[in-house]
PADOVO-581937 format. One record per atom (N, C-alpha, C): residue number from 1; residue in one letter; x negated, y, z. Coordinates in steps of 0.1 Angstrom, whole numbers, plus 5000, padded with zeros to 4 digits. Layout:
<r NUM; 'A'; <X; Y; Z>>
...
This chain:
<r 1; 'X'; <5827; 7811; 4003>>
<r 1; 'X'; <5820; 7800; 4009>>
<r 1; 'X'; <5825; 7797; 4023>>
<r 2; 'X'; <5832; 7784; 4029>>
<r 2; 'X'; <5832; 7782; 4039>>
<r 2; 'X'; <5820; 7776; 4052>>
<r 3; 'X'; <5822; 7781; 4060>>
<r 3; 'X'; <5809; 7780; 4069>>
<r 3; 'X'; <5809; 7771; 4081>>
<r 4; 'X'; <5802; 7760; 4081>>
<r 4; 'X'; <5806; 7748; 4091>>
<r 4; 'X'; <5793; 7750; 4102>>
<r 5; 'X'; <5795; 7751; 4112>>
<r 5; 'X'; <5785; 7756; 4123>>
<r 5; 'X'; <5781; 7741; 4124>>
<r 6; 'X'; <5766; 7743; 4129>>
<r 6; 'X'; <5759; 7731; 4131>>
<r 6; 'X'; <5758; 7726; 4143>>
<r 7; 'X'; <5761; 7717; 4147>>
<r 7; 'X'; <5765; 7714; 4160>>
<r 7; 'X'; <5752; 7708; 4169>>
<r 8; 'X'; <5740; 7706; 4158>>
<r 8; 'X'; <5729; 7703; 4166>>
<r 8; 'X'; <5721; 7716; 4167>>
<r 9; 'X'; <5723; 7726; 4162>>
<r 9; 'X'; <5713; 7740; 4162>>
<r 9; 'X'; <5708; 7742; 4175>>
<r 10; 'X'; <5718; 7738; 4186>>
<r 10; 'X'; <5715; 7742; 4196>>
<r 10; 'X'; <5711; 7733; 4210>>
<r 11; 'X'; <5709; 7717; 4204>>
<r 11; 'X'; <5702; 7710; 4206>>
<r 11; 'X'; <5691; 7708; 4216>>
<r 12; 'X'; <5694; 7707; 4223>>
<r 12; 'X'; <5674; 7709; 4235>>
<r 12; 'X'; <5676; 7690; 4241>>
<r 13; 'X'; <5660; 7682; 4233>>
<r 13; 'X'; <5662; 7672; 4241>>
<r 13; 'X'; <5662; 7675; 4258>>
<r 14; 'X'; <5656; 7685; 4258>>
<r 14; 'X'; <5650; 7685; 4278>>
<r 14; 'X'; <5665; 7688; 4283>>
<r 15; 'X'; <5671; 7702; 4279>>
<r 15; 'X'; <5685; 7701; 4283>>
<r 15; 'X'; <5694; 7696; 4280>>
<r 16; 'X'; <5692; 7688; 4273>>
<r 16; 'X'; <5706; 7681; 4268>>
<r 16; 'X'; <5718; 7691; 4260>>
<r 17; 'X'; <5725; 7684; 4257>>
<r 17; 'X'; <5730; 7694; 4242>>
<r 17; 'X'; <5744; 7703; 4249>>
<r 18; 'X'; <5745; 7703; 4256>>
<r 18; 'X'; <5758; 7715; 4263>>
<r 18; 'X'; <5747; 7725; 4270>>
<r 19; 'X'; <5756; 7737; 4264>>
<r 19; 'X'; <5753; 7749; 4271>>
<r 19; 'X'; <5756; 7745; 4289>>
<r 20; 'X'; <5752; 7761; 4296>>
<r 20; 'X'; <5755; 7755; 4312>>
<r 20; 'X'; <5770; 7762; 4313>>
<r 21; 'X'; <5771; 7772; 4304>>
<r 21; 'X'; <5788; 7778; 4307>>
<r 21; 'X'; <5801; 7768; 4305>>
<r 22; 'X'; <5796; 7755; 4291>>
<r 22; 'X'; <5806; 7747; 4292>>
<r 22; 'X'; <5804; 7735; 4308>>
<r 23; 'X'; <5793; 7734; 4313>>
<r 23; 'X'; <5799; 7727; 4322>>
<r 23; 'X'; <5798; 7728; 4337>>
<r 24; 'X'; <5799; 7743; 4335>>
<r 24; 'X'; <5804; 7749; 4349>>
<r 24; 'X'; <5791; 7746; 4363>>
<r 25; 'X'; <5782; 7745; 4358>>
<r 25; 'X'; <5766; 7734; 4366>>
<r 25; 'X'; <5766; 7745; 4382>>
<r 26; 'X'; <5762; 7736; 4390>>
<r 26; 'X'; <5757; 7737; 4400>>
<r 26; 'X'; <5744; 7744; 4402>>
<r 27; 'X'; <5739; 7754; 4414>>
<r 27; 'X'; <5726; 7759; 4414>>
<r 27; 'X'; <5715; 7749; 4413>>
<r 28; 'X'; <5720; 7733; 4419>>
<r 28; 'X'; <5707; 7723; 4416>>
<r 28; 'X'; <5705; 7717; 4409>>
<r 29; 'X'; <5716; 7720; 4395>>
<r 29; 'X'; <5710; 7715; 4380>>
<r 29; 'X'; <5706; 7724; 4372>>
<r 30; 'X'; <5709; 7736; 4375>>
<r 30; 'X'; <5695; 7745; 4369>>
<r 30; 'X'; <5687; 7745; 4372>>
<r 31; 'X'; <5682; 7740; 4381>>
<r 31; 'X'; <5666; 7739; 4387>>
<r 31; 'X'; <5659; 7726; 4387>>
<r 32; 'X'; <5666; 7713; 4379>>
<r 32; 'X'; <5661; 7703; 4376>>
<r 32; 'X'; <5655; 7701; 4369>>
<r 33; 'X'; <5641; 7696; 4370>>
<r 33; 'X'; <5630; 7692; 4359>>
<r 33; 'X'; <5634; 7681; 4351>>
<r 34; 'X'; <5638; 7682; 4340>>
<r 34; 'X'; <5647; 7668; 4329>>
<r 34; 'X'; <5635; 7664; 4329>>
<r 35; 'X'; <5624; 7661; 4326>>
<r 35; 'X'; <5612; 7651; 4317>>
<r 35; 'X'; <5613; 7643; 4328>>
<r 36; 'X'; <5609; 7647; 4342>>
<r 36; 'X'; <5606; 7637; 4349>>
<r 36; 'X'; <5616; 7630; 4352>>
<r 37; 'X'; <5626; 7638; 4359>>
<r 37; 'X'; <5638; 7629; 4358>>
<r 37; 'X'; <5643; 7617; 4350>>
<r 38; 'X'; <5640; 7623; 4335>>
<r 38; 'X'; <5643; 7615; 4328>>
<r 38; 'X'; <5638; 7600; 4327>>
<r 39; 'X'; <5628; 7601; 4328>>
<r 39; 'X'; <5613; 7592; 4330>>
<r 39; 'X'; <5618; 7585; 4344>>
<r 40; 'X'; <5621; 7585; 4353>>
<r 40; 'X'; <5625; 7582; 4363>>
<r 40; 'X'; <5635; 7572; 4362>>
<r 41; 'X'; <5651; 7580; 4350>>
<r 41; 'X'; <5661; 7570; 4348>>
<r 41; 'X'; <5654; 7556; 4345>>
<r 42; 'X'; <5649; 7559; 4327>>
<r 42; 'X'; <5645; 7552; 4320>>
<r 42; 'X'; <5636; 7540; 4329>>
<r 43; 'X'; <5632; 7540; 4338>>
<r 43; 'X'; <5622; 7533; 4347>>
<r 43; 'X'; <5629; 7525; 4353>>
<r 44; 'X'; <5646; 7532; 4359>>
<r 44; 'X'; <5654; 7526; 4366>>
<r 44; 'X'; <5662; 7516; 4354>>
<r 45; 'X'; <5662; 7519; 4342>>
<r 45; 'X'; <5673; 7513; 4334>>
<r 45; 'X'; <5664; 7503; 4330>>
<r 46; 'X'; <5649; 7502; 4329>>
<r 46; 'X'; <5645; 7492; 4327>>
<r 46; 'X'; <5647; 7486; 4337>>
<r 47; 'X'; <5646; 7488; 4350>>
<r 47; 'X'; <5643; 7477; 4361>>
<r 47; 'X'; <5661; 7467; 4365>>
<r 48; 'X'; <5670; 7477; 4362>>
<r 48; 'X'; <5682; 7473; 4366>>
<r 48; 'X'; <5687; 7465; 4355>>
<r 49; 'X'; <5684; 7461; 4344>>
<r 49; 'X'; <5687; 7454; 4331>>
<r 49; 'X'; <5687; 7440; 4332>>
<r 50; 'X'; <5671; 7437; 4335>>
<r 50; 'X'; <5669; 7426; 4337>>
<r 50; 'X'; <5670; 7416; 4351>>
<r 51; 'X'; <5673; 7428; 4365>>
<r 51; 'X'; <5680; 7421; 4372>>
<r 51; 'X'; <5696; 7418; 4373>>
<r 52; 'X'; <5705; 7431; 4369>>
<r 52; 'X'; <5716; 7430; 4365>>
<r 52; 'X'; <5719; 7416; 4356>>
<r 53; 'X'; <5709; 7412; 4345>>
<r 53; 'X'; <5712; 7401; 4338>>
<r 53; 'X'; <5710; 7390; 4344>>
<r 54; 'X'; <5699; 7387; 4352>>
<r 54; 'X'; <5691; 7378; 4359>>
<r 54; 'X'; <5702; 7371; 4371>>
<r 55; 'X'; <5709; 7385; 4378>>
<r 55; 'X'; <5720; 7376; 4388>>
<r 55; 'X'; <5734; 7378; 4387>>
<r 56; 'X'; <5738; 7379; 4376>>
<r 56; 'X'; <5752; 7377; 4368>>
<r 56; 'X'; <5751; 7365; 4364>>
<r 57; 'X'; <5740; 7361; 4353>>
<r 57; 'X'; <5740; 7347; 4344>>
<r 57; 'X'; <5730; 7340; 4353>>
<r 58; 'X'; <5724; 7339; 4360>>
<r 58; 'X'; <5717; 7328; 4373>>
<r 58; 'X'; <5726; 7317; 4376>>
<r 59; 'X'; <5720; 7306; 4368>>
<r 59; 'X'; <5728; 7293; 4374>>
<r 59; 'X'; <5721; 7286; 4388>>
<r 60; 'X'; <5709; 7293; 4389>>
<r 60; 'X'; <5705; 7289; 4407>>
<r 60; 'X'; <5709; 7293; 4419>>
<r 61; 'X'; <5714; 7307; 4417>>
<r 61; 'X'; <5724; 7312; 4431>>
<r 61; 'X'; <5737; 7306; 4434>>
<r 62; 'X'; <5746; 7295; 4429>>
<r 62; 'X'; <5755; 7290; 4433>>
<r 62; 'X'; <5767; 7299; 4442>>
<r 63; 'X'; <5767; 7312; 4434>>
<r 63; 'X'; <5775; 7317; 4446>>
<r 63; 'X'; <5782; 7328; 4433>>
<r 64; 'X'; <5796; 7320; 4425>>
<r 64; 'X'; <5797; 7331; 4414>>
<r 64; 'X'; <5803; 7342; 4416>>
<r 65; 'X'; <5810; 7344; 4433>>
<r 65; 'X'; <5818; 7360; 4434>>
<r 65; 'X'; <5811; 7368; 4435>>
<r 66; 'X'; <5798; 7361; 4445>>
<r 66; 'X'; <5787; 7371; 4447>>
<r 66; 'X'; <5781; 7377; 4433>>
<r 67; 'X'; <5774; 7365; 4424>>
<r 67; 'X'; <5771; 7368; 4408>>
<r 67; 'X'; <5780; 7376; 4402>>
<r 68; 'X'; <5793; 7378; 4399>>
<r 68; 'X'; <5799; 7389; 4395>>
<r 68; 'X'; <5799; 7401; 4404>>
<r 69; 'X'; <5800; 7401; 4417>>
<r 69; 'X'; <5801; 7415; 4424>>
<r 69; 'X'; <5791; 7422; 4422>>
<r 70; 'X'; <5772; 7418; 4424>>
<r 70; 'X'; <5764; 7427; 4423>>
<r 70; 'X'; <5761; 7428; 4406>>
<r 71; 'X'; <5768; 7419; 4399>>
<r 71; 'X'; <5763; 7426; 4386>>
<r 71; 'X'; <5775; 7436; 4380>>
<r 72; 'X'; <5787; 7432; 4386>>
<r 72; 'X'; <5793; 7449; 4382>>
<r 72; 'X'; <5788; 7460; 4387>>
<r 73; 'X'; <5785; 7460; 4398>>
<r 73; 'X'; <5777; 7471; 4406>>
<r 73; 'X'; <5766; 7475; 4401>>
<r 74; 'X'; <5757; 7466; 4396>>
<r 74; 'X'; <5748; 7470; 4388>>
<r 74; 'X'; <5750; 7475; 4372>>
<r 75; 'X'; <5763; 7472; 4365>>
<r 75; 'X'; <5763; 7474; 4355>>
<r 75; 'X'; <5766; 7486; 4355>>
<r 76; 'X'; <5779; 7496; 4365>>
<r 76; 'X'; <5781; 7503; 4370>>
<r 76; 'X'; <5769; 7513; 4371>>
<r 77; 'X'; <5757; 7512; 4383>>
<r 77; 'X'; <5744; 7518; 4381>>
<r 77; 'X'; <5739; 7525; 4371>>
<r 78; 'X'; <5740; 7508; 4362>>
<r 78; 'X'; <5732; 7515; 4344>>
<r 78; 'X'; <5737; 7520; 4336>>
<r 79; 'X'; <5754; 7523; 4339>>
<r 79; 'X'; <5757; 7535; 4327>>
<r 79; 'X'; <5755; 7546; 4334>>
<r 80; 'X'; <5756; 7549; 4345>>
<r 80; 'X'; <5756; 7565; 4354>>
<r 80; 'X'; <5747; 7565; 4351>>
<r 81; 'X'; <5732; 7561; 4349>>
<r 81; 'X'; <5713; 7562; 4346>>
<r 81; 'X'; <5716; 7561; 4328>>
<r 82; 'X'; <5726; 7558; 4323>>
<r 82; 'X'; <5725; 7560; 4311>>
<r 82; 'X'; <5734; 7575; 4304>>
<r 83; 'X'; <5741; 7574; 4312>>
<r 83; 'X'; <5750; 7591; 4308>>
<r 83; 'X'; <5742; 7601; 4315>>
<r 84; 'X'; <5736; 7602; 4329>>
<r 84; 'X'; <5722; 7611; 4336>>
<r 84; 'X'; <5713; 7614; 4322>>
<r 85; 'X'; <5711; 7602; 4317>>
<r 85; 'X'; <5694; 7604; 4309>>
<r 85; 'X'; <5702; 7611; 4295>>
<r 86; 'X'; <5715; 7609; 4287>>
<r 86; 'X'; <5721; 7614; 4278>>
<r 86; 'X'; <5723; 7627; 4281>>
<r 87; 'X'; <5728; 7631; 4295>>
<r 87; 'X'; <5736; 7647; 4299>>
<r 87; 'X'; <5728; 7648; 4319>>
<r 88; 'X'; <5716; 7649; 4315>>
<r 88; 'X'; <5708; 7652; 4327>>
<r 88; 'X'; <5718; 7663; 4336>>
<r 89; 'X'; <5722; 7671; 4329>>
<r 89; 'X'; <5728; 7684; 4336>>
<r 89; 'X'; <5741; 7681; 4340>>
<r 90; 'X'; <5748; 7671; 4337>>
<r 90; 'X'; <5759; 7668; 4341>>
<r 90; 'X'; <5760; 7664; 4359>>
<r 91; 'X'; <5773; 7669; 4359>>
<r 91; 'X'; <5770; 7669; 4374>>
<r 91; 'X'; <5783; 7653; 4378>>
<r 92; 'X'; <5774; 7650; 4385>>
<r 92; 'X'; <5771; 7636; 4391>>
<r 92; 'X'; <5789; 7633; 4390>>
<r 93; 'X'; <5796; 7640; 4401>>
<r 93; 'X'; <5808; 7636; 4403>>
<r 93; 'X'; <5817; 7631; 4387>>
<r 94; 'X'; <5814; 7642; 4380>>
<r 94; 'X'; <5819; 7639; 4362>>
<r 94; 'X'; <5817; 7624; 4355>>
<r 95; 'X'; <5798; 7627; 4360>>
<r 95; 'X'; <5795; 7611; 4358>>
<r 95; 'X'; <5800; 7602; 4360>>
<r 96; 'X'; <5802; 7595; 4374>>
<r 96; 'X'; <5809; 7589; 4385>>
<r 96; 'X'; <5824; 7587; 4378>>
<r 97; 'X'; <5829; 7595; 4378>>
<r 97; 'X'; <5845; 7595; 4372>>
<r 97; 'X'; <5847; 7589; 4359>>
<r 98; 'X'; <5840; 7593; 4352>>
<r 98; 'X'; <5838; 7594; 4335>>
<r 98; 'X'; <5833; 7576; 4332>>
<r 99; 'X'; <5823; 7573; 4342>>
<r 99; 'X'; <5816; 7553; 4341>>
<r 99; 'X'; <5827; 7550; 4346>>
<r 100; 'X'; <5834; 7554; 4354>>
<r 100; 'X'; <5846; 7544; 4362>>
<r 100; 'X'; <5861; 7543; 4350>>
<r 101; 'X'; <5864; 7558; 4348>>
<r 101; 'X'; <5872; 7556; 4335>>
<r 101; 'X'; <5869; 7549; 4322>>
<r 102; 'X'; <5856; 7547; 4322>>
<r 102; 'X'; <5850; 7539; 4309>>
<r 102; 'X'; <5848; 7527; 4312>>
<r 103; 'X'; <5848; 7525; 4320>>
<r 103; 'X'; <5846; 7508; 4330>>
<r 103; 'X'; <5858; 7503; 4328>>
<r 104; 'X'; <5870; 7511; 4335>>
<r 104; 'X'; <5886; 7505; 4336>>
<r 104; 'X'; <5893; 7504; 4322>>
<r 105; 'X'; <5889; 7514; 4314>>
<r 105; 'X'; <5892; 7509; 4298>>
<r 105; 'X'; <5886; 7497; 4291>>
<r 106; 'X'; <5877; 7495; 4294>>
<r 106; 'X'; <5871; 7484; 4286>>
<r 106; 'X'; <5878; 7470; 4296>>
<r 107; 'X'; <5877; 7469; 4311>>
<r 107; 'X'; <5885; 7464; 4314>>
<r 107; 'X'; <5896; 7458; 4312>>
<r 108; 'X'; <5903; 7471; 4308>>
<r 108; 'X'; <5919; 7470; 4302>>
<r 108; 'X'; <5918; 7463; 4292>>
<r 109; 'X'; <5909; 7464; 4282>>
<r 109; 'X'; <5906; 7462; 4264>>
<r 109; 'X'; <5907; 7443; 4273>>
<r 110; 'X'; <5904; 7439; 4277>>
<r 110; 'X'; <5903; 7427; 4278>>
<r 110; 'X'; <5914; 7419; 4273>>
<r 111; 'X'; <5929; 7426; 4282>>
<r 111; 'X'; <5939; 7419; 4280>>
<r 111; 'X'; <5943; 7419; 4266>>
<r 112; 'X'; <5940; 7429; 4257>>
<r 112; 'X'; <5942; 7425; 4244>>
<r 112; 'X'; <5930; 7420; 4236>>
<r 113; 'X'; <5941; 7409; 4225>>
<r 113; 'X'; <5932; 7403; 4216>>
<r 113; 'X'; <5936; 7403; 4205>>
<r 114; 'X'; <5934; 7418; 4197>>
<r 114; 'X'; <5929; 7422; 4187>>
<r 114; 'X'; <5920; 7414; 4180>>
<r 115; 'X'; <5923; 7408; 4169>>
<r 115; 'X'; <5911; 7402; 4159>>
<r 115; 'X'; <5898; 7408; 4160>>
<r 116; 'X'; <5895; 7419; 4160>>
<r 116; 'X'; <5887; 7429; 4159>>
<r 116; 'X'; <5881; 7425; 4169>>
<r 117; 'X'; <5883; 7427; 4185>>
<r 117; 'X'; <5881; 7426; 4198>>
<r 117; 'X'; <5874; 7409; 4197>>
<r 118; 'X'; <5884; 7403; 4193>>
<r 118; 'X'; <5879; 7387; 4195>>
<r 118; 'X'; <5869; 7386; 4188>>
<r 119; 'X'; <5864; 7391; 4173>>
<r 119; 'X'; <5856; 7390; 4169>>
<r 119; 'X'; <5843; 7394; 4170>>
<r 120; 'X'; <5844; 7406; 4182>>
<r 120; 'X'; <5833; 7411; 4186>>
<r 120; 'X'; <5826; 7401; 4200>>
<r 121; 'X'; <5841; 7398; 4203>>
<r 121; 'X'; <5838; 7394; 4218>>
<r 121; 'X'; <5827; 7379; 4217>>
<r 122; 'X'; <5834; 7375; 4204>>
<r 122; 'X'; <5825; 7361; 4202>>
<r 122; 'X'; <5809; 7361; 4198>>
<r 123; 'X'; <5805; 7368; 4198>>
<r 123; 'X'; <5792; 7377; 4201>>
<r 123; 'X'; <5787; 7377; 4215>>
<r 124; 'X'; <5775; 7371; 4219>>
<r 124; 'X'; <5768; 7378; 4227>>
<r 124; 'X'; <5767; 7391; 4236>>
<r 125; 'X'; <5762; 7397; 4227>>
<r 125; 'X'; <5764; 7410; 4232>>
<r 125; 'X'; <5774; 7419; 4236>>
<r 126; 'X'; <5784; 7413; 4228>>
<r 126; 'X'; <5801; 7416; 4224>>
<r 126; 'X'; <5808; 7413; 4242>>
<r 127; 'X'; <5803; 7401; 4246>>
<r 127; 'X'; <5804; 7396; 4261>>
<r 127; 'X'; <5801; 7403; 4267>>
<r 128; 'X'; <5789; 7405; 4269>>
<r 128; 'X'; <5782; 7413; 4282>>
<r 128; 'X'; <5787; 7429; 4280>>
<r 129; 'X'; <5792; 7434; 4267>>
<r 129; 'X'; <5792; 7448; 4272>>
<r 129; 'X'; <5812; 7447; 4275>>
<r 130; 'X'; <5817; 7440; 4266>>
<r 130; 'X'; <5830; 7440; 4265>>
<r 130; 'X'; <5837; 7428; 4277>>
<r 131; 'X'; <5830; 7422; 4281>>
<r 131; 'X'; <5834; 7415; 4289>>
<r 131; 'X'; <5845; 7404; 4281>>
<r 132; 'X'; <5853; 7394; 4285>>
<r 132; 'X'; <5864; 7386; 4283>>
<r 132; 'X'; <5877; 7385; 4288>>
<r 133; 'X'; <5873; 7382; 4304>>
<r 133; 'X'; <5883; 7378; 4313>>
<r 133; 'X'; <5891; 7392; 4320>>
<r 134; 'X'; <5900; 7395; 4320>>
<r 134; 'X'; <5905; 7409; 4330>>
<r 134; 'X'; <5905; 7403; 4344>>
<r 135; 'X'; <5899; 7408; 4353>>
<r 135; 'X'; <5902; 7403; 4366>>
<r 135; 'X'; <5906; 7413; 4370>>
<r 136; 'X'; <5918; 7416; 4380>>
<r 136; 'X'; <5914; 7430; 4392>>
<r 136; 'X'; <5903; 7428; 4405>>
<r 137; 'X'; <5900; 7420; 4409>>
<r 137; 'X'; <5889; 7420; 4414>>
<r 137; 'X'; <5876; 7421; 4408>>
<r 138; 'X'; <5879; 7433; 4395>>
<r 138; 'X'; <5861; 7435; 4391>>
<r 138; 'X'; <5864; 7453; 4394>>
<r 139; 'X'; <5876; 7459; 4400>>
<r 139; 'X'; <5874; 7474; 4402>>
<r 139; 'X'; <5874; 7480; 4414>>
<r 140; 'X'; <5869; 7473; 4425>>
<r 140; 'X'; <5866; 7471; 4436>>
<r 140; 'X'; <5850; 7473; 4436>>
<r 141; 'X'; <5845; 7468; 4424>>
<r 141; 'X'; <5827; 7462; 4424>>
<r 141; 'X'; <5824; 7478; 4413>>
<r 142; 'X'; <5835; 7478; 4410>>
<r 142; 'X'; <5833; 7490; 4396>>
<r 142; 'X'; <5831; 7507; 4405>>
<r 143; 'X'; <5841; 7506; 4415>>
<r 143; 'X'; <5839; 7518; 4423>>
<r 143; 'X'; <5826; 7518; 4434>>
<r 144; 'X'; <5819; 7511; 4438>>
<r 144; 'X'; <5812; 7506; 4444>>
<r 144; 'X'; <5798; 7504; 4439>>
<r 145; 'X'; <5799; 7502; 4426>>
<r 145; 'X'; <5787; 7512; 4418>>
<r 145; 'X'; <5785; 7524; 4414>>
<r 146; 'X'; <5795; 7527; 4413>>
<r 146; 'X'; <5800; 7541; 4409>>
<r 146; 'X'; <5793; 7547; 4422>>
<r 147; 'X'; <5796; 7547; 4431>>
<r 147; 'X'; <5794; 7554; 4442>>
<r 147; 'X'; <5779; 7552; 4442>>
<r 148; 'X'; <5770; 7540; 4445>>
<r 148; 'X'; <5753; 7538; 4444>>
<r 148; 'X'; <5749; 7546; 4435>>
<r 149; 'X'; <5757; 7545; 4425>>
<r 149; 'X'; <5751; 7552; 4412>>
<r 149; 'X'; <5748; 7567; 4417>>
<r 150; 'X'; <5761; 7571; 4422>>
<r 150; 'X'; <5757; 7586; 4422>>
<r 150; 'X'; <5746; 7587; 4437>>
<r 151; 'X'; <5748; 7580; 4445>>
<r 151; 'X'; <5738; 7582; 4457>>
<r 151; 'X'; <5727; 7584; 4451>>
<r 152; 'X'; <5719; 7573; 4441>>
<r 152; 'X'; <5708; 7569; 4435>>
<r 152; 'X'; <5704; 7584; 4427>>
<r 153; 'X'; <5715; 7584; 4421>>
<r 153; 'X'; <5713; 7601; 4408>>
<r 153; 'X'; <5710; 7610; 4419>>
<r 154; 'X'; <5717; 7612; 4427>>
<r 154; 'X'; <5716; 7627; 4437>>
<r 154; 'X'; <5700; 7621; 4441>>
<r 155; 'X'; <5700; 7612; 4449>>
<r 155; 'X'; <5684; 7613; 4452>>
<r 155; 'X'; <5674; 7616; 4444>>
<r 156; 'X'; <5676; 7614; 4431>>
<r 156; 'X'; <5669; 7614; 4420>>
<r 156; 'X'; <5664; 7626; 4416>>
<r 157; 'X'; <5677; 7636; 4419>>
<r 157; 'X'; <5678; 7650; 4411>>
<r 157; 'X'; <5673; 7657; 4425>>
<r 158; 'X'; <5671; 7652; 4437>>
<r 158; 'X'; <5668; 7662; 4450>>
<r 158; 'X'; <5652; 7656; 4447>>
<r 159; 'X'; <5643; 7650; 4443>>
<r 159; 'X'; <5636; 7643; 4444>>
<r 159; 'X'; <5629; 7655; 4430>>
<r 160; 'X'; <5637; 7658; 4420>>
<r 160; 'X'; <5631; 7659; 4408>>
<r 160; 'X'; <5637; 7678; 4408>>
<r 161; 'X'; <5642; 7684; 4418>>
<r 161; 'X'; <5644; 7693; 4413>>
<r 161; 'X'; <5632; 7702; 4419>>
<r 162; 'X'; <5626; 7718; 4412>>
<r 162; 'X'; <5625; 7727; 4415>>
<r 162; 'X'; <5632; 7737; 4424>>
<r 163; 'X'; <5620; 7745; 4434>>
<r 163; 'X'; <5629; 7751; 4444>>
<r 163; 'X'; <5637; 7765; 4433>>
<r 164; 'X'; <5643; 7765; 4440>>
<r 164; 'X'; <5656; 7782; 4432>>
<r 164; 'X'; <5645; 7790; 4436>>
<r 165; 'X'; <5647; 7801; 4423>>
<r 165; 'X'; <5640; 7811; 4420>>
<r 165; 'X'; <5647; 7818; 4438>>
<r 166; 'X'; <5649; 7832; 4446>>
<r 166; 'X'; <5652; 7838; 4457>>
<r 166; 'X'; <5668; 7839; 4448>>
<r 167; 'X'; <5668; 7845; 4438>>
<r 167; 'X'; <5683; 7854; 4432>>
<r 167; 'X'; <5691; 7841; 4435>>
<r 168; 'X'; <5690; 7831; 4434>>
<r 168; 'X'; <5696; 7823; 4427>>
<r 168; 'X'; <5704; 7815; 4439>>
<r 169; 'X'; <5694; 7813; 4451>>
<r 169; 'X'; <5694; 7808; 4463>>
<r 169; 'X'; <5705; 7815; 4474>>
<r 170; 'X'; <5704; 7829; 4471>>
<r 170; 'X'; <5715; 7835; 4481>>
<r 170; 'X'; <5728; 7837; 4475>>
């Protein structure tokens, strides 16, 4: 009989699904309370959604470099508050790197047009997550969330963590 290990056995919604030996964690994400935290993202991902959308597509601000700059920066925000709320334990800098690498690929994905790509792109939704146009003036706004983002998480996690047991502290 071959024996396929289950990859969710070990599963914890509160900690999120990696052990702490795979990712090498810091003493102040063992001592973070995930519920609240989490609760906290989720509060920020509602509130950043609908402004993020509100002054990207706003045809009353008349000011469209501004309208793209804070909504990459904001789009930026909501995936760091969306990979935090996915991998609470993940430590911020990974985050930070990991949205900006995923930011700059999709980016890239612009220049090509894959049937596939175009046919998603001509979608709504397809737009807003995939974007259209390649600019290099959107990774300037991309790093620049990146960075809020993690200011915003660190506050978050100093805000939501428990003090260290004494062992743990020295």
């Amino acid at each position: 009989m071959i024996y396929f290990p289950n990859p969710w056995k070990d599963f914890d919604l509160e900690h999120g699904p990696f052990t702490l030996d795979i990712l090498h964690l810091t003493a102040m994400s063992h001592s973070l309370r995930c519920k609240p935290y989490r609760l906290a993202l989720l509060i920020g991902m509602v509130g950043i959604i609908p402004f993020g959308y509100c002054v990207r597509f706003s045809t009353q601000l008349h000011a469209p470099l501004l309208q793209d700059i804070v909504g990459s920066v904001a789009y930026q925000i909501l995936l760091m508050m969306v990979v935090a709320f996915i991998f609470p334990r993940l430590s911020l800098v990974k985050s930070a790197v990991g949205v900006f690498i995923a930011s700059s690929v999709i980016e890239v994905l612009q220049l090509c047009q894959a049937p596939f790509l175009v046919t998603v792109r001509s979608t709504w939704i397809g737009r807003v997550i995939l974007g259209n146009t390649f600019l290099w003036s959107d990774f300037p706004p991309y790093v620049l969330g990146c960075l809020l983002g993690w200011i915003i998480l660190w506050a978050l996690q100093q805000r939501f963590a428990s003090p260290l047991p004494q062992a743990m502290s020295a």
